[in-house]
C-alpha positions in Angstrom: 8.9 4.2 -6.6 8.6 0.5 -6.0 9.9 -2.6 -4.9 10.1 -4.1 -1.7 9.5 -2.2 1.5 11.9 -3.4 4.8 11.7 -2.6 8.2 14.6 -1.0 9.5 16.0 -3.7 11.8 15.9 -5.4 7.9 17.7 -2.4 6.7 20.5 -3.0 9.4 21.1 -6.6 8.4 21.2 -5.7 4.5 24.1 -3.4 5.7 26.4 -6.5 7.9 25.2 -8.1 4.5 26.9 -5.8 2.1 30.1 -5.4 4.7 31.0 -9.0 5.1 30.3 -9.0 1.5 33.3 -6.6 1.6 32.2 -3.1 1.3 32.6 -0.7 4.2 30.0 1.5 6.3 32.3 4.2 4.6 31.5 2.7 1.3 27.6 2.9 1.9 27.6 6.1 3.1 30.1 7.6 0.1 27.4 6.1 -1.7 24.6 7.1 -0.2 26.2 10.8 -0.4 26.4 10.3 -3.9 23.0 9.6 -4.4 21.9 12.4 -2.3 24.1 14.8 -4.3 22.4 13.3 -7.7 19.2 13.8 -6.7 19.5 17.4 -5.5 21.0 18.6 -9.0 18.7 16.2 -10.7 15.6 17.5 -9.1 16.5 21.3 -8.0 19.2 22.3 -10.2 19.1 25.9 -8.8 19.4 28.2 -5.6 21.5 27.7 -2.6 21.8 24.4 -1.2 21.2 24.6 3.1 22.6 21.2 4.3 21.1 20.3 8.1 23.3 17.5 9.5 22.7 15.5 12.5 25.6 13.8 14.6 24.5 10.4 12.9 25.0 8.3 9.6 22.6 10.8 8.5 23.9 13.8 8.6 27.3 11.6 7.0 25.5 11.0 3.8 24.5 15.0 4.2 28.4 15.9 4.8 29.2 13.6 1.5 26.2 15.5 -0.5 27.9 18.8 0.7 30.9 18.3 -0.7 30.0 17.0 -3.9 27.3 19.7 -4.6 29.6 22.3 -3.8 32.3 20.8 -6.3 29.7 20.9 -9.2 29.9 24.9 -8.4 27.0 25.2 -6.6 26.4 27.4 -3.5 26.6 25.4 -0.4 26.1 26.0 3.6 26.6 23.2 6.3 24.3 23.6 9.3 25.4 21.4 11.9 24.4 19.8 15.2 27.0 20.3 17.6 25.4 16.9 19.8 28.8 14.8 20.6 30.1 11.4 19.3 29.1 10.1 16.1 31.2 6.8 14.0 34.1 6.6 12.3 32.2 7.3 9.2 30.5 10.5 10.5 33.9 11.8 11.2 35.7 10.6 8.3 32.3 12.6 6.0 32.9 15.8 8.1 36.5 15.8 7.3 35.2 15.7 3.1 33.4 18.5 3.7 36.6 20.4 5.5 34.9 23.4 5.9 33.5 25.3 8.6 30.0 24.9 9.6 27.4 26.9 11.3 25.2 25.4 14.1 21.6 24.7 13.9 20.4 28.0 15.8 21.7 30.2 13.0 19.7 28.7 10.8 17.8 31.4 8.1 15.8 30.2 5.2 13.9 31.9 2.2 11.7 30.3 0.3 14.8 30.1 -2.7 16.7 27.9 -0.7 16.6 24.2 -1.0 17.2 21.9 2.0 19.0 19.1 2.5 17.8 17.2 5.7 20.0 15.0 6.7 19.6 15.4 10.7 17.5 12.0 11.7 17.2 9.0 9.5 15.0 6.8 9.9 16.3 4.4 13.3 14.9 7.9 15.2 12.9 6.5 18.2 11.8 9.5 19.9 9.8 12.6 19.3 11.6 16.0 18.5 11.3 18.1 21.2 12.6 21.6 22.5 14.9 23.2 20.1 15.0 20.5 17.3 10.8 20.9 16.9 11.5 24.2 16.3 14.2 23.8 13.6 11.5 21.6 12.2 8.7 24.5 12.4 11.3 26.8 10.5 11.9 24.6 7.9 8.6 23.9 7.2 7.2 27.5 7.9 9.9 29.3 5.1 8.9 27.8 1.6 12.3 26.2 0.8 12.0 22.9 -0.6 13.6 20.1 1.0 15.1 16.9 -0.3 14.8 14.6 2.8 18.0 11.8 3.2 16.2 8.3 4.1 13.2 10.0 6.1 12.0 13.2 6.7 13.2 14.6 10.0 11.2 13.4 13.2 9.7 10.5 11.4 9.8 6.4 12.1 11.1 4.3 10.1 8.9 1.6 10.9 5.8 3.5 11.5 3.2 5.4 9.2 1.9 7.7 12.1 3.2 11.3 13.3 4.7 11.4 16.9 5.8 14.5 16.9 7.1 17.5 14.8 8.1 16.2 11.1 9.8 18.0 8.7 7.7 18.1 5.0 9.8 17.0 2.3 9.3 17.7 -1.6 11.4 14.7 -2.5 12.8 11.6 0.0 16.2 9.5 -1.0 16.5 6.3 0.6 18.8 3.4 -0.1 17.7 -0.1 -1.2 14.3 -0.4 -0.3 11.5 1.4 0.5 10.5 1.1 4.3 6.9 1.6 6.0 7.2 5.0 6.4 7.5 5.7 2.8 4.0 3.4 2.4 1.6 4.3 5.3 -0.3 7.9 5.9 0.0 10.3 7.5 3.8 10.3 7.3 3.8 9.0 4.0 2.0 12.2 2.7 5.2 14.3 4.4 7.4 11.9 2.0 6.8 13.6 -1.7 8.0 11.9 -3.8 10.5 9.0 -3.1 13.5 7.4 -4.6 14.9 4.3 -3.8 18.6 4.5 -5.1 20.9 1.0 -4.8 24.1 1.9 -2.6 25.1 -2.1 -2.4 22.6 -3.8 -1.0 21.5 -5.8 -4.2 20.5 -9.2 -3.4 20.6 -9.2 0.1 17.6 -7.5 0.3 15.9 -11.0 -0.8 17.3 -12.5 2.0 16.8 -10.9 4.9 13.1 -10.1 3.6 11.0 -13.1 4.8 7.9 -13.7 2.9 8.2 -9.4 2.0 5.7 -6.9 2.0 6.0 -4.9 -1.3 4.7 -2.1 -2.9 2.0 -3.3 -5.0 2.3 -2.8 -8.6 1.6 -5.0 -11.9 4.8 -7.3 -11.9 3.7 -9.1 -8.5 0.6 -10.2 -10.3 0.0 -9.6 -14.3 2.0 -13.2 -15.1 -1.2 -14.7 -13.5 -3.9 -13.0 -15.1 -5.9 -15.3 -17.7 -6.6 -13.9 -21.1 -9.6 -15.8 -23.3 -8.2 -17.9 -25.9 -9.5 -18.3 -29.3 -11.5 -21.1 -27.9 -12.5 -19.9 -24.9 -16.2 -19.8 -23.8 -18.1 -18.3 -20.9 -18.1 -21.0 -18.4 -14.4 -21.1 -19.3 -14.0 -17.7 -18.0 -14.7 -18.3 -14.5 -18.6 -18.3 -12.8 -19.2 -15.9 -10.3 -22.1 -15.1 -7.7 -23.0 -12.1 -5.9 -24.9 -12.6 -2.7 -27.5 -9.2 -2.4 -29.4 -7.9 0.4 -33.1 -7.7 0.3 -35.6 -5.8 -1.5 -34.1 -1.8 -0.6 -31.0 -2.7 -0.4 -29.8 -4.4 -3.8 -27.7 -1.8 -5.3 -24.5 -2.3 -3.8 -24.6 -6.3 -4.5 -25.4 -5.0 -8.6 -22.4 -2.7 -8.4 -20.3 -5.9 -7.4 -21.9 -8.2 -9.9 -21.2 -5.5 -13.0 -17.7 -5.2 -11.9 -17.0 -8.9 -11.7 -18.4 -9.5 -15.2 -16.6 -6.0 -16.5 -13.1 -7.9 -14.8 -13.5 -11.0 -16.8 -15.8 -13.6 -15.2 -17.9 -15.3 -17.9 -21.0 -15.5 -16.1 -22.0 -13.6 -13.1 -25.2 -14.4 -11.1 -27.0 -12.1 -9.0 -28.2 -14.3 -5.8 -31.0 -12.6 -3.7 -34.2 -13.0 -1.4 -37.1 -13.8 -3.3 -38.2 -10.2 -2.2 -35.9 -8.4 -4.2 -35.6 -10.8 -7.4 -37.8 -8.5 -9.2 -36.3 -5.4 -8.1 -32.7 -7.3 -9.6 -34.3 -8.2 -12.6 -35.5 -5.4 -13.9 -31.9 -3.6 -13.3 -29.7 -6.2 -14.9 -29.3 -7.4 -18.1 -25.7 -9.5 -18.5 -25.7 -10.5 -15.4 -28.0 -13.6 -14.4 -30.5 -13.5 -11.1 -31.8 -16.5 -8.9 -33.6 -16.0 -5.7 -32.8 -18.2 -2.5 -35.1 -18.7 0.7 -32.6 -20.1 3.3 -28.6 -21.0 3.6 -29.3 -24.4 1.8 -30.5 -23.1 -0.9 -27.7 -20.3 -1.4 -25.4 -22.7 -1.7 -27.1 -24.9 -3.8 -27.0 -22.1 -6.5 -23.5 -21.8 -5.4 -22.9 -25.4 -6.9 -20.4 -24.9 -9.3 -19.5 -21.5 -9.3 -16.1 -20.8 -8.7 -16.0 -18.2 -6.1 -18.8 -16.0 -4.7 -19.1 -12.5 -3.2 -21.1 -11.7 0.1 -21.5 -8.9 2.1 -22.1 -5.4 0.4 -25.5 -4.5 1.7 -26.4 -8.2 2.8 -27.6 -6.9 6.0 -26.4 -6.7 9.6 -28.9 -10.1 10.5 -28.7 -13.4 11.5 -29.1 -14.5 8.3 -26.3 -13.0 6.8 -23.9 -15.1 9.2 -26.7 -17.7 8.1 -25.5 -17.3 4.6 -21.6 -16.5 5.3 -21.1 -19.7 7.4 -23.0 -21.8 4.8 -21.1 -20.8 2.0 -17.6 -20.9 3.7 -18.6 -24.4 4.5 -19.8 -25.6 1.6 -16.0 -25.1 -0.3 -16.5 -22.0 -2.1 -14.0 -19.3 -2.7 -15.3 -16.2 -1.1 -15.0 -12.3 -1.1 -16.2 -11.2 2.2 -17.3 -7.7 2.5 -19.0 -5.3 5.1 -22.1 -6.6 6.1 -20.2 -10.1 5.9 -17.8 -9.2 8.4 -19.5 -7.1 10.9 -21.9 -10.0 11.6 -18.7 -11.7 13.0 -17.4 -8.7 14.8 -14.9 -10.0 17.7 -15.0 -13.3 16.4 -12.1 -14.2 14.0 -11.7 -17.4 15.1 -15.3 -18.3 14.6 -15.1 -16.8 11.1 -12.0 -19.0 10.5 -13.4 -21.9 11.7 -15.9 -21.8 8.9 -13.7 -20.9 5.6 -13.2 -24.2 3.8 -11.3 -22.9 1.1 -9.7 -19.2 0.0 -10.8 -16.3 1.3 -10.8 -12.4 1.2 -11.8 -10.3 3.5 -12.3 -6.6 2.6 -12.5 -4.2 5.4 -12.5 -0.3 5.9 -11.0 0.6 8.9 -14.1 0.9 11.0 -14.9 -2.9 10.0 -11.4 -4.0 10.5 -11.7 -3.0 14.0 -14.9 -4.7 14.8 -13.2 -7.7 13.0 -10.3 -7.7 15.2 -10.6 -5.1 18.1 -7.3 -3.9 19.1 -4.9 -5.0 16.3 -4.3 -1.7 14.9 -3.7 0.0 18.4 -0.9 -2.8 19.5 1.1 -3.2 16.1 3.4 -0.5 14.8 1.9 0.4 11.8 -0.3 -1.0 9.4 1.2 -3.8 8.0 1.7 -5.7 10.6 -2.0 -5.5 12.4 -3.0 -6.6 9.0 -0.4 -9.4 8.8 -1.6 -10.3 12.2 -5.2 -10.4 11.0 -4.8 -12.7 8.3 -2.8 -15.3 11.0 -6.2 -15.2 13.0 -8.1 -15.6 10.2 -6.8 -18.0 8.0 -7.8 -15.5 5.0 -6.1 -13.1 3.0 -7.1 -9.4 4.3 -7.2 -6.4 2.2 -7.3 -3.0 4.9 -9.0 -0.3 2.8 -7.6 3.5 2.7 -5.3 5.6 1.4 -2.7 3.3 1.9 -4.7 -0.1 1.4 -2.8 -3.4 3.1 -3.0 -6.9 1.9 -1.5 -9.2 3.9 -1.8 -13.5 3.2 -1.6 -15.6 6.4 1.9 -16.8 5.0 3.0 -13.4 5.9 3.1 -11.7 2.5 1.5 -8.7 2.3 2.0 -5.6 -0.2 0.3 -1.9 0.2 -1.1 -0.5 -2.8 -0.3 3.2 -3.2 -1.9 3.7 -7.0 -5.6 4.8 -6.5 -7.3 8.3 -6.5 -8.6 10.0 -3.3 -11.8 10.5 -5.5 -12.1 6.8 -4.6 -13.6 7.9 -1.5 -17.7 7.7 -2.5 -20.2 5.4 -1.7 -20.4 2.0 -3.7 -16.0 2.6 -4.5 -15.9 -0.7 -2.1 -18.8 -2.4 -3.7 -17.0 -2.2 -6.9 -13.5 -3.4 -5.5 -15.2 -6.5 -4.1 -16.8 -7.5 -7.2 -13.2 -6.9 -8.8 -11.7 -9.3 -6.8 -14.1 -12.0 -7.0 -14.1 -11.5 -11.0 -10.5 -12.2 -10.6 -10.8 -15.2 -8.4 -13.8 -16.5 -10.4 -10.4 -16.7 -13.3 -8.6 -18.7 -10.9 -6.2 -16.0 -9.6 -4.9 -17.0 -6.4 -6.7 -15.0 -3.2 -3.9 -12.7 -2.6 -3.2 -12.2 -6.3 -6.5 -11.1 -6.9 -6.9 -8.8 -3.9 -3.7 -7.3 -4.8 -4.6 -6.9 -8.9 -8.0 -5.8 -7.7 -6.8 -2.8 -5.6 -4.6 -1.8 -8.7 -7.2 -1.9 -11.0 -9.7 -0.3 -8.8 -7.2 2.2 -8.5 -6.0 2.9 -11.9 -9.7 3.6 -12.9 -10.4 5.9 -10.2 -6.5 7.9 -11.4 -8.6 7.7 -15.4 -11.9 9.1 -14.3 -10.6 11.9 -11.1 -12.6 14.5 -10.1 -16.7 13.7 -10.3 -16.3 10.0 -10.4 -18.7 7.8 -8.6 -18.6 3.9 -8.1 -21.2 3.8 -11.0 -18.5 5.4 -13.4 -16.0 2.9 -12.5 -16.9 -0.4 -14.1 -17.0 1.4 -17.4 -13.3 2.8 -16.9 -12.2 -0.8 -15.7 -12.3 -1.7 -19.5 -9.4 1.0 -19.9 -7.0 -0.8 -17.6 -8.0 -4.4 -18.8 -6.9 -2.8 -22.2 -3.3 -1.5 -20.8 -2.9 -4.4 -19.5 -3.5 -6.9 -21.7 -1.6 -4.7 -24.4 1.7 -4.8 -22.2 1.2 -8.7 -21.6 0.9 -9.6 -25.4 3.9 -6.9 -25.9 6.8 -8.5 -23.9 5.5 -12.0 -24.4 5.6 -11.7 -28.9 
């Protein structure tokens, strides 16, 4: 899957789109029928087909499915809700089908069958209750596989959470663009896998889409990466610095600084306390050290690199938000990572106040939260607390997790699905700063990088699976430069 991902109040004004463009609701939902019908024989091309239809445009597309499955010969058995009302379209779908159907409480499955769900889309807006969360614990409960119609059952369109009872799908059809619930976990994981098909919304997605949020994938961002010429050389390449913490706690900083130079940054410089230069030293070999003794100095070896990572294991001092402030003052472009932005916790505006040019800031949940208390709590989902925290911030904001967010403050923002859950070991963040700032160090633009970065980070981490740890990841990071870069010098000969 891929493309862009639209809220379902965008959804609705793709539709008035595509009908004043002159095709009708019973247009979209023939098509979406169609679709539905497609990917049922596509994907389970065997065993009787149990059709669940709501009294909405939902269970319309379901009706439409019905009756073309069943005129390709397969076995097919309408379940229906008997709830009154319903559109024109609904109506005019049920007639199609022009067979009896059976109501919901008869419903028996085995684990042969294959569902269609069609009873809620995704414009629900309340939790299933009574006898509809128990259809739900049936489905789930008998082993059928199910082939959800724009969301599973008892899911939100806008939302990534679980408010109730949620049918678990094998395989999710939706039309014209993916929405959040399709992106963000837990619901997400009740997805499988999804398709997006086109039922006429084409262009019009573009424009009702604002500045977009996307699923993040290689054709938001490869056009900018910079390949070394013939005659490039080092400095050409982009300088990069890595702020570490002191003497027990330089590890994290080093996996950052290897990852920046593995990315592409022609020199890399490991900046520490005097205390720990030895320790850096004796660990490092590409990648240059220097030692620094206050916030002047810091950013006097700063002078002239073009962007700098700080944070991973700095330390939870003063001197860290010494050292941050100094550097965001001084013009550089900065990663900003952990220790970096817990110093600041509660106090965006401070932070902001202090950034002189781009920025990214790379929390995990826990650090997001100190960051900017509340934002998750009092925004639907994901997205937009992270849109939301790169508006206070002035800085682009990459949310860590399963489903990482990276929001700019122009209000683009793009969730990156393509990682590994192995990614979840101690230095994985470490390395996905020092990505980033490798990238920026090339000149990629701040939400660019963070968005190339995640990708990358997560491609590696899909190469290596099981038994991977942060120091294996570097390495592997030469494998999707490779890809890459082979796919670029392709389509552009």
């Amino acid at each position: 899957m891929g493309g862009s991902i639209l809220t379902c109040e965008e959804v609705r004004r793709c539709e008035a789109l595509a009908v004043a463009g002159g095709l009708s609701m019973a247009d979209l939902m023939r098509r979406a029928g169609e679709a539905c019908a497609e990917a049922v024989m596509r994907l389970f091309p065997t065993g009787r087909l149990v059709v669940l239809c709501g009294p909405g445009n939902n269970g319309g597309d379901a009706l439409v499915a019905a009756a073309i499955v069943r005129g390709a010969g397969r076995s097919v058995e309408v379940f229906e809700s008997a709830a009154p009302g319903g559109t024109a379209e609904r109506a005019g779908a049920r007639a199609l089908w022009g067979e009896a159907t059976r109501p919901l409480s008869d419903l028996k499955l085995s684990s042969e069958d294959i569902v269609l769900d069609g009873l809620f889309g995704a414009g629900l807006g309340r939790p299933l209750a009574g006898d509809l969360a128990a259809l739900v614990g049936r489905v789930n409960a008998s082993g059928a596989r199910v082939l959800a119609i724009d969301t599973p059952s008892g899911s939100f369109g806008d939302r990534g959470d679980l408010p109730g009872p949620v049918i678990r799908a094998d395989a999710t059809v939706t039309f014209g663009a993916l929405k959040p619930v399709h992106c963000l976990y837990p619901a997400a994981g009740l997805c499988g896998r999804v398709e997006v098909a086109e039922i006429g919304f084409g262009d019009h997605i573009l424009k009702v889409a604002g500045p977009g949020a996307s699923l993040n994938a290689p054709d938001l961002w490869a056009e900018g990466l910079v390949w070394p010429g013939v005659s490039s050389h080092k400095h050409a390449r982009g300088r990069l610095g890595v702020v570490s913490g002191g003497l027990a706690s330089t590890g994290a900083a080093r996996l950052a600084a290897g990852a920046g130079l593995r990315i592409g940054a022609g020199v890399v410089t490991l900046l520490c306390p005097p205390s720990a230069l030895s320790v850096v030293a004796s660990h490092l070999t590409a990648v240059m050290t220097a030692s620094f003794a206050a916030p002047g100095d810091l950013v006097a070896l700063a002078e002239g690199m073009n962007a700098v990572v700080i944070g991973p294991a700095a330390g939870l001092g003063a001197a860290t938000r010494a050292n941050v402030e100094a550097l965001g003052r001084s013009g550089r472009r900065l990663v900003l990572d952990a220790d970096a932005l817990t110093v600041f916790a509660g106090a965006a505006a401070e932070l902001r106040a202090v950034l002189s040019a781009e920025a990214v800031l790379t929390p995990h949940p826990g650090e997001f939260e100190r960051l900017f208390p509340g934002f998750l709590a009092s925004r639907p989902n994901r997205i937009d607390a992270v849109r939301a925290a790169a508006e206070a911030s002035g800085a682009v904001v990459l949310l860590k997790g399963a489903d990482t967010v990276i929001a700019h403050p122009d209000g683009r923002a793009a969730v990156n699905l393509h990682a590994s859950p192995f990614l979840a070991t101690a230095g994985s963040g470490d390395v996905l700063a020092g990505v980033i700032g490798g990238l920026m160090a090339q000149g990629l633009e701040a939400f660019a990088a963070a968005c190339a970065g995640a990708w990358m980070h997560g491609d590696a981490g899909r190469r290596l699976g099981p038994g991977l740890t942060a120091e294996d990841l570097s390495p592997a990071l030469k494998d999707v430069l490779g890809a890459l870069y082979r796919k670029g010098t392709a389509s552009s000969a």
